[in-house]
C-alpha positions in Angstrom: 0.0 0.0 0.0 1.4 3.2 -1.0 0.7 5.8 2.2 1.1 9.6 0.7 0.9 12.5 3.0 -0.1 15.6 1.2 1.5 19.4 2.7 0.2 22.7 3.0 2.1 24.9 0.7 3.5 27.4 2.9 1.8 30.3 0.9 -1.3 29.2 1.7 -0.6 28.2 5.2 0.6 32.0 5.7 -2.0 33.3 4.1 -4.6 31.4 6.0 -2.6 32.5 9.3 -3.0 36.0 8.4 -6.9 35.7 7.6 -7.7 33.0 10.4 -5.4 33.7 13.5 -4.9 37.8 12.8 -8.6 38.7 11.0 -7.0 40.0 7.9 -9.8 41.4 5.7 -8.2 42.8 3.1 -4.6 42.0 1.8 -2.1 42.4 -0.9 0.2 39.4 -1.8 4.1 39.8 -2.4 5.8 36.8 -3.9 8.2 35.6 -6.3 6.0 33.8 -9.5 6.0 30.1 -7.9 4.1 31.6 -4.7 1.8 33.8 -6.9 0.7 30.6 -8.8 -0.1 29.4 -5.5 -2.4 31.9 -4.6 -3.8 32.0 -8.1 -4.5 28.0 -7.7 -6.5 29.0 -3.9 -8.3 32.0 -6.0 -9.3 29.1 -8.9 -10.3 26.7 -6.7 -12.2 29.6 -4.7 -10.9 28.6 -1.2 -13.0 30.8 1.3 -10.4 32.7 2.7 -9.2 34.1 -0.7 -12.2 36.8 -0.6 -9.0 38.6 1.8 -6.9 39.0 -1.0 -7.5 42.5 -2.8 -4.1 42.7 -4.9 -1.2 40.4 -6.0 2.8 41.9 -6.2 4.9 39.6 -8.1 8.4 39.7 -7.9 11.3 39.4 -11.1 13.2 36.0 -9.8 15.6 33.9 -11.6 16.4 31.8 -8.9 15.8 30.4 -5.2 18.7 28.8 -3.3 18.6 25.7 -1.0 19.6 28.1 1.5 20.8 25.5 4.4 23.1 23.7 1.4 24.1 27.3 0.3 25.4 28.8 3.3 27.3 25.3 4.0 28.9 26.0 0.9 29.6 29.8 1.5 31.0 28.9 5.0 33.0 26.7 3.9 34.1 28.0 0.5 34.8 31.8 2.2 35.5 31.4 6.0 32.5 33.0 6.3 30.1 32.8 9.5 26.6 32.6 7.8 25.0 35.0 10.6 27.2 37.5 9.7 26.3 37.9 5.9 24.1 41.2 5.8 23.4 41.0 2.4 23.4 39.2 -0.7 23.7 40.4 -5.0 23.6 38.6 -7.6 25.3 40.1 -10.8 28.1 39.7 -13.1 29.8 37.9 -10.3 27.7 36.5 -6.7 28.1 39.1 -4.0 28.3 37.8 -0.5 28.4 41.3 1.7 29.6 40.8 5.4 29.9 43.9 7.7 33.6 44.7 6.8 34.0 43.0 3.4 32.5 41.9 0.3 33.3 38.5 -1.2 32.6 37.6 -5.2 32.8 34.3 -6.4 32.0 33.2 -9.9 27.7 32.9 -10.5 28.7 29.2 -11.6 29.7 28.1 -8.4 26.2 29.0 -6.5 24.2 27.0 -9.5 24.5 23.4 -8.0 22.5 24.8 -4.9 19.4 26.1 -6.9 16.2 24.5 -6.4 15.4 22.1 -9.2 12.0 23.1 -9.7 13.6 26.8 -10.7 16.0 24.6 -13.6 12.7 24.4 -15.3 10.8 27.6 -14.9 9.7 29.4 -17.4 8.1 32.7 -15.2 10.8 35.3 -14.3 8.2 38.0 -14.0 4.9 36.6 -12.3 2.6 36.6 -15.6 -0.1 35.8 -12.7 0.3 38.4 -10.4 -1.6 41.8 -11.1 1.4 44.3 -10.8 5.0 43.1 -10.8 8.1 45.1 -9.6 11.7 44.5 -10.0 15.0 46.5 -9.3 17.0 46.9 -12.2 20.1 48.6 -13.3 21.1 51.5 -12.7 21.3 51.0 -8.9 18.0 52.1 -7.3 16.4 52.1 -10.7 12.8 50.1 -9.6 10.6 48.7 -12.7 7.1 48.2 -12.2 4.3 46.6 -14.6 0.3 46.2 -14.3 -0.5 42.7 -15.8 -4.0 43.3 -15.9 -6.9 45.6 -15.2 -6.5 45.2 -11.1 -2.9 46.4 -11.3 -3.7 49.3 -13.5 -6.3 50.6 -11.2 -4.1 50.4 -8.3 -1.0 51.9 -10.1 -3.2 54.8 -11.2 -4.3 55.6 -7.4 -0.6 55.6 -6.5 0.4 57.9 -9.2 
């Protein structure tokens, strides 16, 4: 007999939380494209709590790390304490920024710790979310793009 244990995407377990547990209304989703599909699969199959959601915010991604196996690498590859890394950029070169110094190793060596699942994704944008933002060159330059009716309405209240 083959036992199968389904999970609770974490999207939708948040999501519940927020509506459930904190009486969230009204709120507006942020997520890379894999976690806006998620909440566009809730809104199809029209789970009750999705009446909260007023506006989706997808974010550009090319890639999420298995973070544990990543910083094992880093650590080890960079004598680097994982707690100490304030922040990360990925560009020409992988950025690892620490409170004194900045570490670049080549993009090639992070690959082997990306999720499979990105390997085969074809959604760098979030087609499914309703206004999608993304930080591009020249630093602090921020891109933003209504996907459909909902996002346009919203961008024209903010402008």
């Amino acid at each position: 007999m083959i036992r199968r244990r389904q999970q609770v995407h974490p999207v939708a377990k948040a999501f519940g939380n927020a509506v459930r547990n904190y009486g969230k209304a009204k709120i507006a989703f942020v997520g890379v494209p894999h976690q806006v599909l998620a909440i566009r699969k809730l809104e199809a199959w029209e789970h009750k709590i999705m009446s909260s959601l007023q506006v989706t915010i997808g974010l550009f991604c090319l890639w999420i790390f298995s973070l544990d196996n990543l910083l094992g690498y880093l650590s080890a590859r960079l004598d680097v304490d994982p707690h100490k890394i304030v922040r990360i950029d990925l560009a020409d070169t992988y950025k690892i920024y620490t409170e004194g110094k900045v570490y670049e190793i080549p993009i090639s060596e992070v690959m082997p710790y990306v999720m499979n699942k990105c390997r085969t994704c074809m959604d760098f944008t979030s087609e499914l979310a309703d206004i999608c933002w993304w930080r591009w060159p020249p630093p602090g330059m921020v891109r933003r793009h209504n996907k459909n009716r909902e996002g346009r309405g919203i961008l024209q209240e903010l402008s």
